[in-house]
C-alpha positions in Angstrom: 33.8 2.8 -35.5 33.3 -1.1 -34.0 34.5 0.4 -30.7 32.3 3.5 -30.7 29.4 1.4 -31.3 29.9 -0.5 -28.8 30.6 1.5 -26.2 27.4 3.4 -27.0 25.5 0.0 -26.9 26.9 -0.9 -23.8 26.5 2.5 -22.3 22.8 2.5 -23.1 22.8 -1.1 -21.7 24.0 0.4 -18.4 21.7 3.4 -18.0 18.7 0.9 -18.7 19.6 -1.2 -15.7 20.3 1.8 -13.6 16.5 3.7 -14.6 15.3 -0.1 -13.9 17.1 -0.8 -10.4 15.0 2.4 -8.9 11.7 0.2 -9.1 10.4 -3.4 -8.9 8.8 -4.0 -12.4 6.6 -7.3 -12.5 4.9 -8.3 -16.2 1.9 -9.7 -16.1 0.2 -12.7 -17.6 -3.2 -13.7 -19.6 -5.1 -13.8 -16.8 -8.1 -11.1 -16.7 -5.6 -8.2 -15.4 -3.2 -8.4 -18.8 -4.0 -5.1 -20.5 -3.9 -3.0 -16.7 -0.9 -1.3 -15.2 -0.4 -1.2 -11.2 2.4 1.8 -9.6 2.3 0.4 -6.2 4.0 2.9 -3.7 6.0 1.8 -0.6 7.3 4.9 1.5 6.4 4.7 5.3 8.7 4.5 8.4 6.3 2.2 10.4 4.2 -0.1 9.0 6.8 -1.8 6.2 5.0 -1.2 3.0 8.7 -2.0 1.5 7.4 -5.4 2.3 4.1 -5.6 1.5 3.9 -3.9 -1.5 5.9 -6.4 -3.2 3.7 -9.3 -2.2 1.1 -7.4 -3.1 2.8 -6.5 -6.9 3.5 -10.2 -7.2 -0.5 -11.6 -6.6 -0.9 -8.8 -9.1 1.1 -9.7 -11.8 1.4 -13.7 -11.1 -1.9 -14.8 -9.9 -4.1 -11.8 -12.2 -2.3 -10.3 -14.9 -1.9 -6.9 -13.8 1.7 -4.9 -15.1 3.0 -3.9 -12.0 5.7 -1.8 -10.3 6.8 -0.8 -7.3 8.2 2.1 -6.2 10.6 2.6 -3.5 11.8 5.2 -0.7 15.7 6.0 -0.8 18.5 7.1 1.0 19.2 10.9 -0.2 22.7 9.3 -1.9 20.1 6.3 -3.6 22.3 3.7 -2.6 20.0 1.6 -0.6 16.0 1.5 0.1 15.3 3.7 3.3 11.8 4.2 4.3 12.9 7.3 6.9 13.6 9.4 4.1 10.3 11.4 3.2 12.0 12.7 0.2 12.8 9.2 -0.9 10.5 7.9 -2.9 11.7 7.5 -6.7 9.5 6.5 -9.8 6.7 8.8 -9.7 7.0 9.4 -13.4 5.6 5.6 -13.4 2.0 7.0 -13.0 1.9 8.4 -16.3 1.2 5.0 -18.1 -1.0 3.3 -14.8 -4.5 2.5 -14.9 -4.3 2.4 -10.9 -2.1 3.4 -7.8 -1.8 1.5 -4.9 -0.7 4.3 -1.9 0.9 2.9 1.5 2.8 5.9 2.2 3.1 8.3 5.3 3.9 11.9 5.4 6.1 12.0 2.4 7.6 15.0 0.7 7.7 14.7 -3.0 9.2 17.5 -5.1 7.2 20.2 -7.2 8.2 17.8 -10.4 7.3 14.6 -8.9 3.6 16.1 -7.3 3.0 16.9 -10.7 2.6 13.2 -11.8 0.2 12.7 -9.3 -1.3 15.8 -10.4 -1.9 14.1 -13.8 -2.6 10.8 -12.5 -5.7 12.5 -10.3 -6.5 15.3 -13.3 -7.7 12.0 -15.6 -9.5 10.2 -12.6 -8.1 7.4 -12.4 -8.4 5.1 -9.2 -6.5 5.4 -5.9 -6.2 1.9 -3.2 -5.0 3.4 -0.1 -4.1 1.5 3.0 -3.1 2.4 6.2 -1.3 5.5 6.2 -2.3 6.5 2.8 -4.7 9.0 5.0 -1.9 11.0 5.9 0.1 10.1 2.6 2.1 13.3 2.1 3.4 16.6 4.3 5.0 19.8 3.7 4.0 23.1 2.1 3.4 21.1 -1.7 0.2 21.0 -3.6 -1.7 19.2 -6.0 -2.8 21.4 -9.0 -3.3 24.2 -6.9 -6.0 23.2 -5.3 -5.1 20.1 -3.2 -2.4 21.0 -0.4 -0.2 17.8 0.7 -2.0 17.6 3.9 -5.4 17.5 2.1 -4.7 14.4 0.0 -6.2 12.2 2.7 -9.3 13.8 3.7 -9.8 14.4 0.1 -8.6 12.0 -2.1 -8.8 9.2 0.7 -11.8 10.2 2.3 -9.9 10.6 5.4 -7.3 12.1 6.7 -5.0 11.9 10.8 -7.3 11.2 13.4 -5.9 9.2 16.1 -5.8 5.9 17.5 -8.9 4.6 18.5 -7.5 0.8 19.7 -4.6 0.8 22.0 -1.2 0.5 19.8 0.8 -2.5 19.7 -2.1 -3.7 22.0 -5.8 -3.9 21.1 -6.1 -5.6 17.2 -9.0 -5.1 14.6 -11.5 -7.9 13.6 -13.1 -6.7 10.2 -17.2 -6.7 10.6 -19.0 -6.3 6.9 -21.1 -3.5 6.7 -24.4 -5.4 6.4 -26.1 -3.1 3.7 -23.1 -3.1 1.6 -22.4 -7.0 1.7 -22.9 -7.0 -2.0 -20.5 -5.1 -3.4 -18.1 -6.6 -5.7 -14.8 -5.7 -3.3 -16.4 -8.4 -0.7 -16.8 -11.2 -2.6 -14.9 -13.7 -0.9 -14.3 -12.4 1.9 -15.2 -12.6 5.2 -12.6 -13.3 7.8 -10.6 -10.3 8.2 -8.2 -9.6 11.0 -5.3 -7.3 11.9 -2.7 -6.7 14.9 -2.7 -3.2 13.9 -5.6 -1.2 15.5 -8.5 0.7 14.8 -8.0 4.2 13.4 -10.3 7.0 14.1 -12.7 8.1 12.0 -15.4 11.3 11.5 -15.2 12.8 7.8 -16.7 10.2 5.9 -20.2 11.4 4.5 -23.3 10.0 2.9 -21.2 10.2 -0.6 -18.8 7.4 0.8 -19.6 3.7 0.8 -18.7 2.1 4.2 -18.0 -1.5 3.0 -16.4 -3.0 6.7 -15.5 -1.4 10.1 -13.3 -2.3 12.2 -14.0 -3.8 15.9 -11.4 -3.2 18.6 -10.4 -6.7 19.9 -8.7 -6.6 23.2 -5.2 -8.5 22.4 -3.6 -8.8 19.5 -4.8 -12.8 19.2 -7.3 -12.9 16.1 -9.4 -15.0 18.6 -9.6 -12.1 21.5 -13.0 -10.5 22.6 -14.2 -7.1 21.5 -13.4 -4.4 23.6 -17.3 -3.1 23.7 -16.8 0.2 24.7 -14.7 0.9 21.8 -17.0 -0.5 19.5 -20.4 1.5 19.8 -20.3 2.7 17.4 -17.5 0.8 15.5 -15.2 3.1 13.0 -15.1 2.4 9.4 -12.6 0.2 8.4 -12.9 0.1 4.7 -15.0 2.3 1.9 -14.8 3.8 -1.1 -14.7 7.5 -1.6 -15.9 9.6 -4.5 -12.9 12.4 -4.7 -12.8 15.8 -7.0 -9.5 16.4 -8.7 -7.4 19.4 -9.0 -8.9 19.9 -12.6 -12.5 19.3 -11.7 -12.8 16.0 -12.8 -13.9 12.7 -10.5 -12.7 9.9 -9.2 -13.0 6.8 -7.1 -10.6 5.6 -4.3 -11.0 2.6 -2.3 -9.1 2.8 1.5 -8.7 0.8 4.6 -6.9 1.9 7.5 -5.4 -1.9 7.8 -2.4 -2.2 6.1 0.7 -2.9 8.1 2.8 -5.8 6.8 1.4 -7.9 9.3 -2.3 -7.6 8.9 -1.8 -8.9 5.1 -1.0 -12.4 7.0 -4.9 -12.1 6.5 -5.8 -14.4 3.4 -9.3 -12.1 3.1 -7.8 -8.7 3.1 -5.6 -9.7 0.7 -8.3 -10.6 -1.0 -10.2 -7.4 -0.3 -7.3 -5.7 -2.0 -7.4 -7.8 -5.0 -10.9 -7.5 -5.4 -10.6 -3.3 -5.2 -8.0 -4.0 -7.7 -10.6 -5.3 -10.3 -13.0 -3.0 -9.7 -11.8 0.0 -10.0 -10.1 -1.0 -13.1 -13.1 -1.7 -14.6 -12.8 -5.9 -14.4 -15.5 -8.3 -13.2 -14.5 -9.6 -10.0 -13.6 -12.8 -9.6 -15.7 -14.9 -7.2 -13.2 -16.1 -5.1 -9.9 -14.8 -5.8 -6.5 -16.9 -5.9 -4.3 -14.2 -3.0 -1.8 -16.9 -1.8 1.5 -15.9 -2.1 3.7 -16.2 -4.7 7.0 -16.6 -2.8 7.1 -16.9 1.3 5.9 -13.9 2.9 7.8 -13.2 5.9 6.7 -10.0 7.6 8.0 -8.3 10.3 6.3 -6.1 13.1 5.1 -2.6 12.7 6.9 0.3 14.6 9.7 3.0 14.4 13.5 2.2 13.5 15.0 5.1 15.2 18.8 3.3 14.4 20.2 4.9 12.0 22.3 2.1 10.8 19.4 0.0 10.5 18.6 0.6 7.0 22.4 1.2 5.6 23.3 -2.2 7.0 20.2 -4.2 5.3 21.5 -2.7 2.2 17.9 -3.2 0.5 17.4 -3.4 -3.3 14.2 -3.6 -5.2 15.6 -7.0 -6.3 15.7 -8.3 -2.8 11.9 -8.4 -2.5 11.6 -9.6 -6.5 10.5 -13.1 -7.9 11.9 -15.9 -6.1 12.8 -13.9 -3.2 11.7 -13.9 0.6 13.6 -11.7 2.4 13.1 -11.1 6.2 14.1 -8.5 8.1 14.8 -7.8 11.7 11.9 -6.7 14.3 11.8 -3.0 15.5 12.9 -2.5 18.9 10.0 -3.2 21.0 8.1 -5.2 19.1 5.4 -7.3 21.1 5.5 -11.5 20.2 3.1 -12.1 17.5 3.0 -15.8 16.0 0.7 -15.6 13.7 2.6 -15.5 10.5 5.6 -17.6 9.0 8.8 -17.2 9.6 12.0 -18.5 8.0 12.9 -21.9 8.8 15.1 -21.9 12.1 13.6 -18.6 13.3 
């Protein structure tokens, strides 16, 4: 009987830690963001959201309070983290306790089980952040409820959906300008020095309803010192704003998007802080004046762009733990990747 109980003990032990290794789950503290869950969602071939939404989870939980995890895109076998699989992502079952998700993804292809979570999640209006490719966050012939067709989730959840470049990739950056009526808003307090080497996205379905809070200046090299490309910028595209969105069950809803976002551009202390701030207020928190964003562990990001090798991602092996507490991992630069020496590297890199 000894035995038997035992094995059952350890046998439940086991499938705890295997549920658990599919996500990186941060507690939080007693600072202001205690009683608030975070499902932060990584799944992107491009811009390395496996990275930043890690640093991201650990100012969170660290620095504010916030419960957070993070959830992950897998290999089909879920052996290792591989953000080319647009099936991959694992944990969406998360979003039935959060308060707020976090959205980095691009074009991914959850199943009829898993799109109903987000169904949910939308159906009580609760709060979206998007960044980057959150605009085009899903693909495929799914739906939301019925009513919200994969494709649509950026034009109507976001605010936006694919438009186009409008800065030259891997070649023109993007200097943040507040929008001047909307300096104000709680989500731009502290910040006012935001810059990114990814560029400008195209924008032109944002309406009266939204609230532009920064656009986004084409800057002619990738240097955060550069000029503005003028013609590019008259006028400028929105860069950041919050969007009022309707969900598949009638009810509303707030999300807050920027088209920055690749690991890279979060080497910027203020959109960090941007982030942080969204955080707070769409989870109903006073925002702090001046939030603390600095990192928790070293944050060693690598470029944005396609990793067409398929033994890339087998080889790194990734685990959720990799990018936990305490850890810093770095990763190789795509093929192609222009210099950039703006962020920190690992010492004797």
């Amino acid at each position: 009987m000894k035995f038997f109980l035992s094995f059952i003990l350890i046998f439940s032990a086991c499938t705890l830690v295997a549920k658990h290794h599919e996500i990186l789950h941060l507690l939080g503290n007693d600072e202001p963001g205690k009683d608030k869950t975070i499902v932060l969602v990584a799944g992107d071939e491009e811009y390395r959201t496996e990275e930043s939404m890690p640093m991201l989870a650990k100012i969170l939980s660290q620095k504010h309070g916030f419960e957070c995890k993070v959830l992950f895109p897998w290999d089909k076998t879920g052996k290792y983290i591989d953000p080319n699989n647009q099936e991959g992502v694992r944990g969406w079952h998360h979003l039935k306790d959060a308060d707020l998700m976090i959205i980095g993804t691009r074009f991914r292809r959850p199943n009829s089980d898993d799109a109903k979570y987000i169904t949910d999640f939308l159906n009580e209006g609760k709060p979206v952040i998007g960044i980057r490719t959150s605009t085009h966050a899903f693909t495929g012939n799914g739906n939301f409820g019925g009513k919200i067709s994969y494709g649509q989730f950026g034009p109507l959840v976001m605010g936006e959906g694919w438009v186009n470049h409008h800065g030259k990739h891997k070649g023109e950056g993007a200097r943040g300008i507040v929008e001047v009526k909307n300096a104000a808003h709680p989500i731009l307090k502290g910040v006012t020095d935001v810059f990114g080497p990814s560029d400008v996205y195209g924008i032109r379905r944002l309406t009266e309803k939204d609230t532009i809070l920064m656009r986004g200046a084409v800057t002619a090299t990738l240097d955060p010192n550069s000029s503005f490309v003028d013609a590019k910028n008259d006028p400028m595209q929105p860069l950041a704003w919050i969007h009022p969105y309707t969900a598949p069950n009638g009810k509303a809803g707030r999300t807050f998007c920027t088209t920055m976002g690749a690991s890279v551009d979060l080497v910027s202390e203020d959109l960090r802080r941007m982030l942080i701030n969204a955080a707070y207020f769409l989870t109903g928190k006073d925002v702090p004046a001046n939030a603390d964003v600095t990192y928790v562990d070293p944050f060693y990001p690598s470029f944005y762009g396609f990793i067409r090798d398929k033994e890339h991602w087998p080889s790194l092996d990734m685990q959720p733990q990799d990018y936990g507490l305490g850890k810093s991992p770095s990763a190789p630069e795509p093929k192609g990747s222009p210099k950039w020496e703006h962020r920190d590297s690992p010492k004797g890199n």
